[in-house]
C-alpha positions in Angstrom: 0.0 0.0 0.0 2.6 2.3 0.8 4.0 1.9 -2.7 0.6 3.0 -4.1 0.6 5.8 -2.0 3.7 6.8 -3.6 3.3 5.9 -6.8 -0.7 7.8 -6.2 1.5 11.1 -5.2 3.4 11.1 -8.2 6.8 8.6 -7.5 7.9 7.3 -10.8 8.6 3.1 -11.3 11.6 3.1 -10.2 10.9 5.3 -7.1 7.8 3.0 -6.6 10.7 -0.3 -6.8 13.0 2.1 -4.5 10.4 1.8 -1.8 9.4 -2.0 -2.2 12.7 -2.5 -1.6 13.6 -0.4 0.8 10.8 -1.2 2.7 11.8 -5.1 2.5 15.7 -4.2 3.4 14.4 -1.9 6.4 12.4 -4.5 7.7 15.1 -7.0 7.6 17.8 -5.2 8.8 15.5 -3.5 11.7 14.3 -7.3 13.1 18.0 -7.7 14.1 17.2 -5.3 17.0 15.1 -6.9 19.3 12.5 -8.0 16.7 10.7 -4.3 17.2 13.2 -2.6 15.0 11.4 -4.0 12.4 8.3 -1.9 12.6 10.3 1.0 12.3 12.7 -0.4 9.6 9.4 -1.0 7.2 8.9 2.6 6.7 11.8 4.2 7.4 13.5 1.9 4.3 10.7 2.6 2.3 11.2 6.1 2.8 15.0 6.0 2.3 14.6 3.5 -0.9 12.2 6.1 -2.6 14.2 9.0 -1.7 17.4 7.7 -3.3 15.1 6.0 -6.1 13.5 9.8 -7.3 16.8 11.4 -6.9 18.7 8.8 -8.9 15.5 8.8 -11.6 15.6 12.9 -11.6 18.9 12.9 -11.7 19.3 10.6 -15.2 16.2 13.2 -16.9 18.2 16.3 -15.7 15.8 18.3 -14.4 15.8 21.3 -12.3 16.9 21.2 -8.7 14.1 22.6 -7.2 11.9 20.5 -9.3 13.7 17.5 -8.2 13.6 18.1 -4.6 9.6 18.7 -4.8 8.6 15.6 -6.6 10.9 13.9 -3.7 9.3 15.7 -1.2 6.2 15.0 -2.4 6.9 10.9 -3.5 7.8 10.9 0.6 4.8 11.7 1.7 3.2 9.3 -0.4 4.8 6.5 1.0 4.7 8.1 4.3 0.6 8.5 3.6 0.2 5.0 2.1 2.0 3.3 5.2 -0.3 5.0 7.4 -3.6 4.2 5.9 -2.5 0.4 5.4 -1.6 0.8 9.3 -5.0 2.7 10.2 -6.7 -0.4 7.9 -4.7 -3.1 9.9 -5.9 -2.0 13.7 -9.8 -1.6 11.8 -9.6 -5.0 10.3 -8.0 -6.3 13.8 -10.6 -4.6 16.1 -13.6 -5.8 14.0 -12.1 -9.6 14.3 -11.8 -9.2 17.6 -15.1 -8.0 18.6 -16.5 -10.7 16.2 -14.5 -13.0 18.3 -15.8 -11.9 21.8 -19.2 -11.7 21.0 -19.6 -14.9 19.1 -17.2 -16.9 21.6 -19.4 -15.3 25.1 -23.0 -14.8 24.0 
């Protein structure tokens, strides 16, 4: 989702691939602390892999700085959006299973 996000806020492919990736590499090297790192790592990779992604993609076209730093800025937030709306979705989906569960398993 949070690659949708980005890709919905304007990221290009490869900023899109940037934060698959990054998201995946964040996650794996944040489970080596503790096992809670990685719920940080997920979007703090995903965030890092579409950042370097969109400036290595702008980069290649040549365009403007300042252009370049505000479709960045902007492909951020859309992972940074999409991450929290999967999240928000998650505890929904999670709260509606559990109340299904307690009123079905104590009538």
């Amino acid at each position: 989702v949070a690659g949708y996000g980005a890709r919905r806020f304007g990221a290009s492919r490869a900023g899109t691939l940037g934060g698959i990736l990054g998201g995946i590499v964040g996650a794996l090297l944040g489970s080596t602390i503790f096992g809670v790192g990685a719920i940080l790592g997920l979007p703090v990779g995903a965030v890092v892999g579409v950042y370097l992604a969109e400036s290595r993609s702008a980069r290649r076209r040549e365009k403007s700085e300042i252009l370049n730093e505000r479709s960045v800025g902007k492909s951020v937030k859309g992972v940074f959006a999409g991450y929290l709306f999967s999240a928000l979705v998650e505890v929904a989906l999670g709260t509606i299973a559990t109340l299904i569960f307690v009123f079905t398993a104590w009538p």
